[in-house]
C-alpha positions as CSV (number, residue, x, y, z in Angstrom):
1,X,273.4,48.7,128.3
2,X,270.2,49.8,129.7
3,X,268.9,53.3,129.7
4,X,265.2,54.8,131.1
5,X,262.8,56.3,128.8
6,X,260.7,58.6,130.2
7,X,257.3,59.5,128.3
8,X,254.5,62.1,128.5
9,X,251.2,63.4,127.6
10,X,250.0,61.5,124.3
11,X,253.3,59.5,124.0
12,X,252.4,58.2,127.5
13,X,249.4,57.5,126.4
14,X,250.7,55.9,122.8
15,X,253.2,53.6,125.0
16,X,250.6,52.4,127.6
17,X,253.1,53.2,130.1
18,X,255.4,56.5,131.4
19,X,258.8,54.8,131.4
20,X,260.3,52.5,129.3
21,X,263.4,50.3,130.0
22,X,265.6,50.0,126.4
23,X,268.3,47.4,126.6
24,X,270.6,49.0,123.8
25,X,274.4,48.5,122.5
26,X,277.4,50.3,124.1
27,X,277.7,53.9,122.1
28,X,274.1,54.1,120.9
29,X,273.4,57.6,120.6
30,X,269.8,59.1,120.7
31,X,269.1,58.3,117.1
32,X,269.8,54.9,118.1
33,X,266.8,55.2,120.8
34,X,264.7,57.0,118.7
35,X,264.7,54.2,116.0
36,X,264.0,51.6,118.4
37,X,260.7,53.7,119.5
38,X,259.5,54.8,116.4
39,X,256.2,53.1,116.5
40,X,255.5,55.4,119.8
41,X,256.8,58.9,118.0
42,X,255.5,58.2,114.7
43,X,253.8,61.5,113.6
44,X,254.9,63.4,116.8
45,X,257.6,66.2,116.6
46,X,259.3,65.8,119.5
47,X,262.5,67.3,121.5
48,X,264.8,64.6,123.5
49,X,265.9,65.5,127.2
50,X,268.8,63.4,128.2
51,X,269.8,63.4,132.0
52,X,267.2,66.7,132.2
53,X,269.5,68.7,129.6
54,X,268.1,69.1,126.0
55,X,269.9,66.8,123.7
56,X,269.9,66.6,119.6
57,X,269.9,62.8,118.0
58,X,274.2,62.4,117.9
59,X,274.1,62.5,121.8
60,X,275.7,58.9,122.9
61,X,273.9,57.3,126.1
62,X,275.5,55.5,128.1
63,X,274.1,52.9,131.1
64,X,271.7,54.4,133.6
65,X,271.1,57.3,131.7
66,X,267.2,58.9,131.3
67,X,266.2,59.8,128.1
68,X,263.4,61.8,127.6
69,X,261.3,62.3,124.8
70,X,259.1,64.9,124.9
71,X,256.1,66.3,123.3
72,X,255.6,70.0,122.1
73,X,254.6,72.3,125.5
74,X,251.3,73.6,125.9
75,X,251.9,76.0,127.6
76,X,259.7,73.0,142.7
77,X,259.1,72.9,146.3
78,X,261.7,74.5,147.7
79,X,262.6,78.0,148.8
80,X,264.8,79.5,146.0
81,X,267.9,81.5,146.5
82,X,267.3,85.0,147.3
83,X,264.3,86.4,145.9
84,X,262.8,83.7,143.4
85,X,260.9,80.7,144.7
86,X,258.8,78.4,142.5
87,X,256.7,75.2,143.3
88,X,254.6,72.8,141.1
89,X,252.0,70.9,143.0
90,X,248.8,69.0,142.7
91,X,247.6,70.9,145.5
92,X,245.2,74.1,144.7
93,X,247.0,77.4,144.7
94,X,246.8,80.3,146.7
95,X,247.4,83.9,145.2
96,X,247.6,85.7,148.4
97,X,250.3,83.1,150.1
98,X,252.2,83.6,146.8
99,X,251.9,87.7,147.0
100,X,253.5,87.1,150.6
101,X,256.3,85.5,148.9
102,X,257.6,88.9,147.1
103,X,256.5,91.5,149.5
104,X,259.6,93.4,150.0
105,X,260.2,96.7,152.1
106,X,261.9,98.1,148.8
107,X,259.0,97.4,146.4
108,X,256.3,100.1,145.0
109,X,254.5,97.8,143.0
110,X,252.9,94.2,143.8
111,X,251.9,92.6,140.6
112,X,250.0,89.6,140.2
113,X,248.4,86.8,137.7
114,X,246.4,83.5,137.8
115,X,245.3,81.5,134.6
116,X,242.4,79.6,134.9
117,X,240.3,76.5,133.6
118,X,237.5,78.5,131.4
119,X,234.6,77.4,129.3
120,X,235.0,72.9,130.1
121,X,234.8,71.7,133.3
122,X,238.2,71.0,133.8
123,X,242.0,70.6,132.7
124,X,244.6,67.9,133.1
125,X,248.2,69.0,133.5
126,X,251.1,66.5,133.6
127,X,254.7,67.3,133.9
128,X,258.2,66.3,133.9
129,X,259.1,67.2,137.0
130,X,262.9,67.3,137.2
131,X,263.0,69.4,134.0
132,X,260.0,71.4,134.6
133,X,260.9,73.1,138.0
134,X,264.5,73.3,136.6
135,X,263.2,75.6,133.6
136,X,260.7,77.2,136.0
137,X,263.8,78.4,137.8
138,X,265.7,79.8,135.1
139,X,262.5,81.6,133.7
140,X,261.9,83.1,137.9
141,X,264.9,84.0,137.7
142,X,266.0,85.6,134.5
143,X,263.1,87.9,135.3
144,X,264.5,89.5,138.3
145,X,267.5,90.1,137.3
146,X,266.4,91.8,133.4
147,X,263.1,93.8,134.7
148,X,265.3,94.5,137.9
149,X,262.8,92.6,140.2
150,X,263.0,93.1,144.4
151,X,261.3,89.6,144.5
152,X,259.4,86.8,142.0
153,X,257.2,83.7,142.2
154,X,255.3,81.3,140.1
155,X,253.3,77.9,140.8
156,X,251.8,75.6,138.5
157,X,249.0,72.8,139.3
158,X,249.7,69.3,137.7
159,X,246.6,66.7,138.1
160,X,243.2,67.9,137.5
161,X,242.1,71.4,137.6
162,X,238.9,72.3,137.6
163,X,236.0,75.3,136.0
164,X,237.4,78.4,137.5
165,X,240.5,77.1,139.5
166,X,243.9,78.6,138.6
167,X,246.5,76.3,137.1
168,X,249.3,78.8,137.1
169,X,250.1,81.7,139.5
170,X,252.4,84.7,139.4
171,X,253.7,87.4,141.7
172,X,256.7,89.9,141.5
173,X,257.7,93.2,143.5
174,X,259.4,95.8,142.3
175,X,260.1,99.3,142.8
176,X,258.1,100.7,140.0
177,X,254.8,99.6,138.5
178,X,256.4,99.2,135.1
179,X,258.8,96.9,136.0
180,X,256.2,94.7,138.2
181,X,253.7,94.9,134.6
182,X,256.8,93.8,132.1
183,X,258.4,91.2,135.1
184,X,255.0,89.4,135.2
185,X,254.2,88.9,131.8
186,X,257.4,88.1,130.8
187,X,257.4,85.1,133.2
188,X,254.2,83.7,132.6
189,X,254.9,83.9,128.3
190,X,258.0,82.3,129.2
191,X,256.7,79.5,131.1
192,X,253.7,78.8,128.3
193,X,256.3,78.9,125.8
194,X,258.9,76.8,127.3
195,X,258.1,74.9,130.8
196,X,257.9,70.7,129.9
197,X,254.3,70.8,131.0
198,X,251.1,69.6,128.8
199,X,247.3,70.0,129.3
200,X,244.4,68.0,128.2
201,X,241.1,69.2,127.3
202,X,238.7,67.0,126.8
203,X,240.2,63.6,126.0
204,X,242.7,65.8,123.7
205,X,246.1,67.1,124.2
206,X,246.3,70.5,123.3
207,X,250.0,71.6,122.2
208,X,249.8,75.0,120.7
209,X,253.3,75.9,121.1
210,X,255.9,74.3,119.1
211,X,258.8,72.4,120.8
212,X,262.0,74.4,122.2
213,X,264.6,73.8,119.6
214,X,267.3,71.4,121.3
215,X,270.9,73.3,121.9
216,X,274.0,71.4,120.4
217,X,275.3,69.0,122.7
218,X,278.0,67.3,121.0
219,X,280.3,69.2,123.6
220,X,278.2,68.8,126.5
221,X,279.6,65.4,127.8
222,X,283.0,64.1,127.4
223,X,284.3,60.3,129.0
224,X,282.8,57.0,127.8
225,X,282.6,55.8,131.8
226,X,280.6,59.2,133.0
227,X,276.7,59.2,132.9
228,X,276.6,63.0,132.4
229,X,274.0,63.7,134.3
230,X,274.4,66.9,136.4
231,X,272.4,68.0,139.9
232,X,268.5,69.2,139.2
């Protein structure tokens, strides 16, 4: 069977290529995969992503599946349901559009942040998409509905991102100022801490976070003919 192997950052770089095809035998399991890479993750702690979900190394694959193995974070564009929208883009952001976003007749308190490229003359941020604006989600999200949020937003720039220009934005409403303050920074230490995307600084990847430890999976998919891939 065949399955895709999706790469990033320095194992991208390592492989000379972002995906990989692996032709391997029917109930190989990620340990399987991992041994027939091992010259591309020598040295490298990484955590495996299969169909977007994180996996441990007794996961089986089966044909079509995408496994991804990725590197430790350094850390969509649609309109989200309700009050949460999120959007990574290689397009420069704009605070003030993203303030729009959350403006809500019942908030007190707007709050606002931007990180930005500081001290070299720019960063490069790549991303696994599919995962990365799932997680963004969940982070948006989780946010609202524990700091009791009226709205939230956050975008992230992939590509290159130059002196001065923000690669991350955040906005939130809520009632109270409090709320807004804790809403905000508990987004954007969320999505440094857990969002699949890396950064390079001057030829180097920079990974100062460690990797998210995987969640058992061994009862995640059941069925030797299903994929188990769910909807992003």
């Amino acid at each position: 069977m065949d399955v895709r192997v999706k790469l990033f950052a320095g194992l991208r770089e390592r492989a000379g290529a972002a995906e990989l095809a692996l032709t391997l035998p029917d109930g190989a399991s990620v340990a399987d995969a991992l041994a027939r890479l091992s010259e591309v993750t020598a040295g490298v702690s990484v955590v495996m992503a299969v169909n977007h979900e994180f996996a441990d190394t007794s996961v089986v694959l089966y044909a079509g599946d995408e496994l991804a193995l990725i590197p430790p974070v350094s850390g969509g564009a649609a309109t989200e349901p309700a009050a949460a929208y999120v959007r990574i883009t290689d397009e420069p952001l704009a605070l003030d559009a993203l303030a729009e976003r959350v403006r809500d007749p019942r908030a007190g308190a707007v709050v606002t942040f931007t990180g930005v490229t500081r001290e070299v003359s720019h960063l490069d941020y790549e991303a696994y998409l599919p995962m990365a604006e799932r997680q963004l989600r969940e982070i948006v999200q989780a946010a609202i509905e524990r700091h009791g949020l009226c709205a939230a937003a956050a975008e992230h720039r992939i590509g290159t991102v130059a002196l001065s220009e923000a690669s991350v934005a955040v906005a939130v409403s809520a009632p109270h100022r409090g709320q807004a303050f804790d809403g905000a920074r508990e987004i954007i230490d969320e999505i440094k801490a857990r969002v699949a995307i890396w950064k390079r600084e001057e030829g180097r990847w920079i990974h100062p976070n460690p990797p998210a430890v995987p969640r058992p999976a061994s009862s995640q998919r059941s069925g030797a003919s299903s994929s188990g891939a769910e909807p992003g």
